[in-house]
matplotlib code that plots the C-alpha trace (Angstrom):
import matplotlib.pyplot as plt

x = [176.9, 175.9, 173.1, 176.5, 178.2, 175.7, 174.5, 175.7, 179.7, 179.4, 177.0, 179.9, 182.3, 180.6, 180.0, 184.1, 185.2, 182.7, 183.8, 187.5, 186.6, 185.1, 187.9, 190.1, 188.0, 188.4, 192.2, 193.1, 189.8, 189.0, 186.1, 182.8, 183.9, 187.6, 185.5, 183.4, 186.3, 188.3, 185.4, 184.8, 188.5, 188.9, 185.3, 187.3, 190.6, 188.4, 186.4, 189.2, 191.0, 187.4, 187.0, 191.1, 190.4, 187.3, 189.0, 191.8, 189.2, 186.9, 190.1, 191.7, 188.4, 188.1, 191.6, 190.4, 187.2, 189.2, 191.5, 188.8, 187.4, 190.9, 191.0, 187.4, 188.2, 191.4, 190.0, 186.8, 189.3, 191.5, 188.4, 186.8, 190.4, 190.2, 186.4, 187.6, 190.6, 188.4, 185.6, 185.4, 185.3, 188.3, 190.0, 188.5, 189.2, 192.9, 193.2, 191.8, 194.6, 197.5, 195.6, 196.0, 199.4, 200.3, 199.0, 199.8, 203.8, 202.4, 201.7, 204.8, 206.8, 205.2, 205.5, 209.0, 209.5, 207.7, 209.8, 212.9, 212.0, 212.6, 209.9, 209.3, 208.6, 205.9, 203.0, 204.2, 204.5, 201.3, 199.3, 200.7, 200.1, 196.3, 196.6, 197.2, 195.4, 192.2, 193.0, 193.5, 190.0, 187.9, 189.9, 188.7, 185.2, 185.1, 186.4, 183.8, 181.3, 181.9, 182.1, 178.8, 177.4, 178.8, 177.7, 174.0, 173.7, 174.7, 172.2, 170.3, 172.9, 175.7, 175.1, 177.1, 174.5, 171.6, 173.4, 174.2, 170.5, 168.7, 167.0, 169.0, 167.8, 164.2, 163.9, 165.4, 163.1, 159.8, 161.3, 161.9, 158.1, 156.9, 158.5, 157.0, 153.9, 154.5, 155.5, 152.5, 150.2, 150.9, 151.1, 147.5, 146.5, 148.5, 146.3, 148.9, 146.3, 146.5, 144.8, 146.6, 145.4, 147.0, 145.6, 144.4, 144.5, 142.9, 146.0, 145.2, 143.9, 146.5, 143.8, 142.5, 139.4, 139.8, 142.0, 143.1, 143.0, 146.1, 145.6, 149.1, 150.5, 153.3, 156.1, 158.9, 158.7, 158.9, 155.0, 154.0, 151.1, 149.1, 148.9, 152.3, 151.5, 148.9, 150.7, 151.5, 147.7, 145.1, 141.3, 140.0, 143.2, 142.4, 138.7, 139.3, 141.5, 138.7, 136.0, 138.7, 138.8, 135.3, 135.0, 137.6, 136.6, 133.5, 135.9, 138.1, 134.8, 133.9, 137.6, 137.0, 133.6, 135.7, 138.0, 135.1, 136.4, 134.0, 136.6, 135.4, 137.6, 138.5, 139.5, 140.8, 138.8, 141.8, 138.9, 136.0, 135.4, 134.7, 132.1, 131.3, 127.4, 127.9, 130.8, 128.9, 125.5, 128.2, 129.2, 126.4, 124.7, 127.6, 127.5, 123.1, 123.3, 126.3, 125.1, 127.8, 130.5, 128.8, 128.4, 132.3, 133.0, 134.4, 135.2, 137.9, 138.2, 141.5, 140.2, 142.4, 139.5, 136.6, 138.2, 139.5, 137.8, 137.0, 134.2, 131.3, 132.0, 132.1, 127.9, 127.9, 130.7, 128.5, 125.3, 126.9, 125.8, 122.1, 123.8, 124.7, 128.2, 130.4, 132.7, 136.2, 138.0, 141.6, 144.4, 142.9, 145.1, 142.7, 141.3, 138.6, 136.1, 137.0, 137.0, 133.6, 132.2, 133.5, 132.7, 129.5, 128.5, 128.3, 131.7, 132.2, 136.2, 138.3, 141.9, 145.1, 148.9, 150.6, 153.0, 150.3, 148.5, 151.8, 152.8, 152.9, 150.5, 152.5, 153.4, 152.1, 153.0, 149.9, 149.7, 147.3, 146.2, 144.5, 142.0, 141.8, 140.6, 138.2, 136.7, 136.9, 134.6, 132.3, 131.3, 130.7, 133.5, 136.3, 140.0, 142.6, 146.1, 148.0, 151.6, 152.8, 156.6, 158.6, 158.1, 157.6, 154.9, 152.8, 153.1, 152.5, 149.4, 148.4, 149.4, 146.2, 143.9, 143.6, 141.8, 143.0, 146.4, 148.1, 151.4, 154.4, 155.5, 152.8, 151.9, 152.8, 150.5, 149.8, 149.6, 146.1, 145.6, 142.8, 144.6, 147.1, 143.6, 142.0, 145.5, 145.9, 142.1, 141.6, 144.8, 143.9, 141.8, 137.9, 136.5, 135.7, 134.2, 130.0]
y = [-71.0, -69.8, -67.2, -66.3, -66.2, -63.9, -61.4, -61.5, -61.1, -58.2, -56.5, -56.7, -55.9, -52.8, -52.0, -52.3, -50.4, -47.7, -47.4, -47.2, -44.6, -42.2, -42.7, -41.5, -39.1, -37.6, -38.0, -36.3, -34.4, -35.5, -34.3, -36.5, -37.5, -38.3, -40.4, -42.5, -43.5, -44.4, -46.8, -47.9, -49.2, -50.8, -52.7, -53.8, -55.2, -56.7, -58.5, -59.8, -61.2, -62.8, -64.0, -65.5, -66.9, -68.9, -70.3, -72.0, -73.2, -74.8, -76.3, -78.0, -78.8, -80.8, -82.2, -83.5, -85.2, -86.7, -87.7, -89.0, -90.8, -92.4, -94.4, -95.7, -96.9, -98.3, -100.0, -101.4, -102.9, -104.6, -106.1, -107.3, -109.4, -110.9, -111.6, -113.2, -115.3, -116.5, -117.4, -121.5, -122.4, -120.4, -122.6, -125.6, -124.4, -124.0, -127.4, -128.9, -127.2, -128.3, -132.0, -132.1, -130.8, -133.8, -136.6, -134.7, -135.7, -139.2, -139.8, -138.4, -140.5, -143.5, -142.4, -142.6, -145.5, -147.3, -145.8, -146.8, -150.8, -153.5, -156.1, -157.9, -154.8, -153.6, -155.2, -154.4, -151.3, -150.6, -152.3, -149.2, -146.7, -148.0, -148.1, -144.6, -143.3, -144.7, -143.4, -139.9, -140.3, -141.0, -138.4, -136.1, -137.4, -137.2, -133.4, -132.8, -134.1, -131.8, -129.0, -129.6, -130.5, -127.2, -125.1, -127.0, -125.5, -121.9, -122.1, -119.4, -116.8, -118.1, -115.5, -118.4, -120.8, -118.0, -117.4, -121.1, -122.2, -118.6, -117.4, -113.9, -113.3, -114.7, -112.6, -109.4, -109.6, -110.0, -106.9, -105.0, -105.8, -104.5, -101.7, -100.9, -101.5, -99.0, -96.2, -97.1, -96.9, -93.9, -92.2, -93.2, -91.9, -89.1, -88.6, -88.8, -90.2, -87.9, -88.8, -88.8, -89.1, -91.2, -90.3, -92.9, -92.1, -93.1, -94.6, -93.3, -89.6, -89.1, -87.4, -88.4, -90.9, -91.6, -90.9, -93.4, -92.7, -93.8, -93.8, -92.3, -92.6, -90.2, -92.4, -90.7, -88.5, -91.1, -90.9, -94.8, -96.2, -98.1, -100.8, -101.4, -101.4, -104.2, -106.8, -104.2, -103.4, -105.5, -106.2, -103.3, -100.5, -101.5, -100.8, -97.3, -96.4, -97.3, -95.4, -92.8, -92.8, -92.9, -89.5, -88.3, -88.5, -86.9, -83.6, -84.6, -84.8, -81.1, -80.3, -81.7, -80.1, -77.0, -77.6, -78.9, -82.6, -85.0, -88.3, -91.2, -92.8, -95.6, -96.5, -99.9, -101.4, -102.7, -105.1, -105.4, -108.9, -106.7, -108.1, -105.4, -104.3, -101.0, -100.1, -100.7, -99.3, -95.5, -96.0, -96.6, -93.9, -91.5, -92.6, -92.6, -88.8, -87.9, -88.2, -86.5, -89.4, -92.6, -91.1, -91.1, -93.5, -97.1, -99.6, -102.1, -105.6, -108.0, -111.0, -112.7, -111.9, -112.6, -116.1, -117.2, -118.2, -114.4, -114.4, -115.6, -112.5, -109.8, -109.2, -106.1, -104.6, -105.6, -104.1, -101.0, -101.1, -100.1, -96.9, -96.0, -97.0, -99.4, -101.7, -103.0, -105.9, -106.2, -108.6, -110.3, -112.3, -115.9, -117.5, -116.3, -118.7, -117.1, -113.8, -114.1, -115.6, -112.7, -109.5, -111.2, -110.5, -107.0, -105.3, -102.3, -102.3, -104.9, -104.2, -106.2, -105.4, -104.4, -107.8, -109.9, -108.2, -108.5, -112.0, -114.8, -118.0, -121.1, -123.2, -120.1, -116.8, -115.0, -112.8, -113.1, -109.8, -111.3, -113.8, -110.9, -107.8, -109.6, -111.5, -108.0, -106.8, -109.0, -108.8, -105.1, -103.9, -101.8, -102.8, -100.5, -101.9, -101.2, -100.6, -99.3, -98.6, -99.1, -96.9, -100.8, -101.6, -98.8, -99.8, -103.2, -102.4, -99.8, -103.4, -105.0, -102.3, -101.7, -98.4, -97.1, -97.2, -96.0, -96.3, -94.4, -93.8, -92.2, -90.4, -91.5, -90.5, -86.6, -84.5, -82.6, -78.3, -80.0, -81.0, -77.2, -75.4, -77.8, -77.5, -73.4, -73.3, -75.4, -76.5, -80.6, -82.6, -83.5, -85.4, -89.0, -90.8, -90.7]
z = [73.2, 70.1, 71.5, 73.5, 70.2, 68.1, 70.1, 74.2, 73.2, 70.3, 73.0, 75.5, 73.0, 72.0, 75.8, 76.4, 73.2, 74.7, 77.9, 76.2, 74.1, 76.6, 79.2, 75.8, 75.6, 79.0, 79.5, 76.3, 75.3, 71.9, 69.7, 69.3, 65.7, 67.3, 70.1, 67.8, 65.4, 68.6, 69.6, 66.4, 66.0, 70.0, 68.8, 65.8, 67.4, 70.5, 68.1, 65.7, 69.2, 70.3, 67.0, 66.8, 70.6, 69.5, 66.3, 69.0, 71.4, 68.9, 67.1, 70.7, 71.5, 68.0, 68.1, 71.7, 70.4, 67.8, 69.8, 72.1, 68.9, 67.9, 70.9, 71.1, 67.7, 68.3, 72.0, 69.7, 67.0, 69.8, 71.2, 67.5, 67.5, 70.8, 70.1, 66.8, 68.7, 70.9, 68.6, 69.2, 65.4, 64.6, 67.4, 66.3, 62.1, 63.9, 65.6, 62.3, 60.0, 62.5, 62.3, 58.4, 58.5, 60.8, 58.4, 55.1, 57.4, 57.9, 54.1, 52.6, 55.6, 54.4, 50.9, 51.5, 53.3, 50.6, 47.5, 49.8, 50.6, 48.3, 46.6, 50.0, 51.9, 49.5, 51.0, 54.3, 53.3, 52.0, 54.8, 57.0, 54.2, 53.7, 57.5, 58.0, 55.5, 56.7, 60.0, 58.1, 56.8, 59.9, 61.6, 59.2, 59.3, 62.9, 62.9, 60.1, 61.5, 64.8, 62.7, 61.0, 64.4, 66.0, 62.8, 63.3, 66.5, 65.6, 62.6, 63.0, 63.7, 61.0, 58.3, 56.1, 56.3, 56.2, 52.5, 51.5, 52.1, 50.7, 53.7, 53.8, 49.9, 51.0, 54.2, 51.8, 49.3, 52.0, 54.2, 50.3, 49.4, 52.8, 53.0, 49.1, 50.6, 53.7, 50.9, 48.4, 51.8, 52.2, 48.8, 48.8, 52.3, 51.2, 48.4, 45.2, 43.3, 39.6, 36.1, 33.0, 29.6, 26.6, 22.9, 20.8, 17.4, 14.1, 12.1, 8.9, 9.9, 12.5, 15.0, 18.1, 18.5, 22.5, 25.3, 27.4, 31.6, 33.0, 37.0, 38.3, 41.8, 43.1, 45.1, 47.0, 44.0, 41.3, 39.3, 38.3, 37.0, 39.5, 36.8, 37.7, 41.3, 41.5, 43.0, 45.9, 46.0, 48.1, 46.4, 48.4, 47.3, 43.8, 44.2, 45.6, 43.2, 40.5, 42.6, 42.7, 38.7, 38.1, 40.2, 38.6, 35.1, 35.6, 36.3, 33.5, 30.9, 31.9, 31.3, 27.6, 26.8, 27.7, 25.2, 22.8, 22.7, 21.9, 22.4, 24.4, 27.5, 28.0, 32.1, 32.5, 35.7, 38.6, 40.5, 38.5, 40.4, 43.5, 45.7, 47.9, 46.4, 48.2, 45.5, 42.9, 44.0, 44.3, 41.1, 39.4, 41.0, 40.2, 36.7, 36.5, 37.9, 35.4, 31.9, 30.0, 32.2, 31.0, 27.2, 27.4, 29.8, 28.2, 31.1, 30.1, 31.0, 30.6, 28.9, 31.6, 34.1, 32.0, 31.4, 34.4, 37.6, 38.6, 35.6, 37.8, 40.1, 37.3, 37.2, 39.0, 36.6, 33.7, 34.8, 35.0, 31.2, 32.3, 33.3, 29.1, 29.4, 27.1, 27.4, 25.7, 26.2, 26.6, 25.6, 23.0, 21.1, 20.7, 17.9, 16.2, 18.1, 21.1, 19.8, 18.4, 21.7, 23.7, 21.1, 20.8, 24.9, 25.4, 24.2, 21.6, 21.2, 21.6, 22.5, 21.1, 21.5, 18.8, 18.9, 18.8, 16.0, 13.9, 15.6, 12.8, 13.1, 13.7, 10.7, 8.3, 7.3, 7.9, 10.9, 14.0, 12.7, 9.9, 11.9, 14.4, 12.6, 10.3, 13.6, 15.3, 12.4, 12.0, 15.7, 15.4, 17.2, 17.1, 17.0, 18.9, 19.0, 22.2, 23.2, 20.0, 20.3, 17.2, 13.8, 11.7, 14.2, 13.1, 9.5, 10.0, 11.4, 8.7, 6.2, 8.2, 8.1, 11.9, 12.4, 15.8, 17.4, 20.8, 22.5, 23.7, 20.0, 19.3, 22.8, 26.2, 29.2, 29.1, 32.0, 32.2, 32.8, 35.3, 38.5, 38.5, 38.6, 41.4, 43.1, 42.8, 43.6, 46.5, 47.6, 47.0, 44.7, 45.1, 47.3, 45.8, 48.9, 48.2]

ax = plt.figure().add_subplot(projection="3d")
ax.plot(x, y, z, "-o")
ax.set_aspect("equal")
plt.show()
């Protein structure tokens, strides 16, 4: 129909207001010019009549769907009621009202009776009120407990009782994590995988001693940090998005000795307890072949992992020190035994949030800061505060003389000039699989 519309009718109008014009042309022997504006005017009026014409047989045609429509509607509505008349517990909720109603009757009849006999009648009186009444209630028992029984049986379709006991919320929240899942599955087969870069900054200078690589993921259009993805992630997800990063960043070093940056960067490890040898033999030998990588490259740790039970599983991430890198730990907020323990293995920077930094001791007024820094120093490492996002958090920390600083107030994640190059260049990022 609309091939018909387009091109078929026009041709045929064209063809009639032809054929009009040269019949004209014969029976009253007009000029060529005369002929041409004659068909050029018939093509005109035929077309504003087809056009008119299919304007009234697309609007009956619509009023008859509708129409159409209006019934099915009105046929489904009637049969939803009779459905819902039907329904055995709205006949049995029925039969229960009507029951009440009769002894809410009985009650009041007795009620009256008693207010209207003497002394003597009292006790007679009340035997048949107590009388009824505890008929009233094992009536009522018995109805509930057909309802409950009836309402027992249609458990698992009652949408009620999927609501009163949680399983509608549960079952929501399971189908709302697997179909996260499903979209971060694919953003990674999809290869959304990006790098940014976070400045860390010397406090007092104000420049840049480090960056910080901040893996990014691109859902459905919305770019997250795939630290805020791990609990999407399984074990082997999160260690090819670190082999992915280690790849990565050797590009991302050549970028910098473009642009005559000497900063270190530091990459936050998402399963250094990895198990799988063959990992760790590719990395190490990416990192043994890439000098320039393991100068810069500073592999962080949450002290969370290097405590818990996951601690006995973390040698191959350490002897990836025999390749030149170094290492930071994250999260520290102990006591300076701990802290001294842990700076004392094998790590060059130790990383605190800012709150905990400025968080005051219990039962004093001195700040973790001050067991923290001093601890930090004496270990021979450096102390960057993270998270940084208030203007009194930054001078707090200047108060307790910790050198480096990062956070959204002072630079969120940056995009990098690296990945529009590779993208104009080649059309997709580097391979990051040997």
């Amino acid at each position: 129909m609309r091939l018909l519309g387009k091109f078929v009718l026009p041709l045929a109008i064209a063809l009639i207001a032809a054929l009009a014009a040269t019949t004209a042309r014969a029976m009253f022997s007009l000029s060529v010019m005369d002929t041409a504006m004659a068909a050029a005017a018939a093509f005109c009026v035929l077309m504003v009549l087809a056009i008119y014409a299919g304007q009234s047989i697309s609007g009956h045609l619509t009023r008859k769907r509708l129409t159409a429509f209006s019934s099915y509607d009105k046929d489904i509505v009637r049969r939803l009621d009779q459905i819902e008349r039907d329904h055995p517990d709205r006949q049995q909720f029925d039969r229960l009202d009507e029951r009440l109603d009769e002894l809410e009757d009985t009650v009041l009849g007795q009620l009256a009776i008693l207010s209207a006999n003497t002394g003597q009648k009292t006790g007679a009186a009340s035997g048949n009120l107590l009388e009824a009444a505890g008929d009233s209630r094992e009536n009522t028992h018995q109805n509930s407990r057909d309802t409950n029984r009836d309402w027992a049986v249609d458990f698992e379709n009652e949408n009620v009782v999927r609501l009163v006991t949680g399983k509608e919320d549960r079952k929501a929240g399971q189908k709302n994590h697997q179909q996260r899942q499903r979209e971060i599955f694919d953003a990674l087969e999809g290869g959304m995988l990006r790098i940014k870069l976070q400045p860390v900054i010397d406090l007092l200078t104000r420049k840049i001693a480090y960056v910080d690589a901040v893996v990014c993921l691109e859902v459905n259009g919305e770019e997250l940090a795939t630290r805020e993805l791990t609990d999407f992630l399984d074990t082997r997800q999160k260690a090819e998005i670190d082999r992915f990063a280690v790849f990565e960043l050797a590009r991302v070093c050549r970028m910098l000795d473009e642009d005559s940056e000497s900063a270190g960067i530091f990459y936050r490890f998402h399963c250094p307890e990895y198990d799988d040898s063959d990992h760790w033999q590719t990395l190490s030998r990416k990192l043994k072949g890439d000098a320039k990588l393991a100068g810069r490259l500073i592999a962080v740790i949450a002290m969370d992992a290097v405590l818990g039970r996951s601690g006995e599983r973390l040698t191959m991430f350490f002897a990836l020190a025999e390749q030149g890198i170094s290492f930071a730990l994250a999260g520290v907020s102990g006591t300076k035994q701990t802290l001294r323990q842990l700076a004392g293995r094998q790590f060059s920077h130790l990383l605190a949030p800012a709150d905990a930094l400025l968080a005051y001791l219990p039962g004093s007024n001195r700040r973790a800061g001050d067991e923290i820094v001093p601890a930090a120093a004496r270990a021979g490492c450096r102390l960057v505060a993270t998270s940084i996002t208030q203007r009194h958090q930054a001078a707090g920390l200047l108060d307790l003389d910790v050198p480096l600083g990062m956070g959204d107030l002072i630079s969120a994640p940056r995009n990098i000039r690296l990945y529009a190059r590779a993208d104009e260049a080649t059309g997709s990022t580097s391979d990051h699989t040997a």
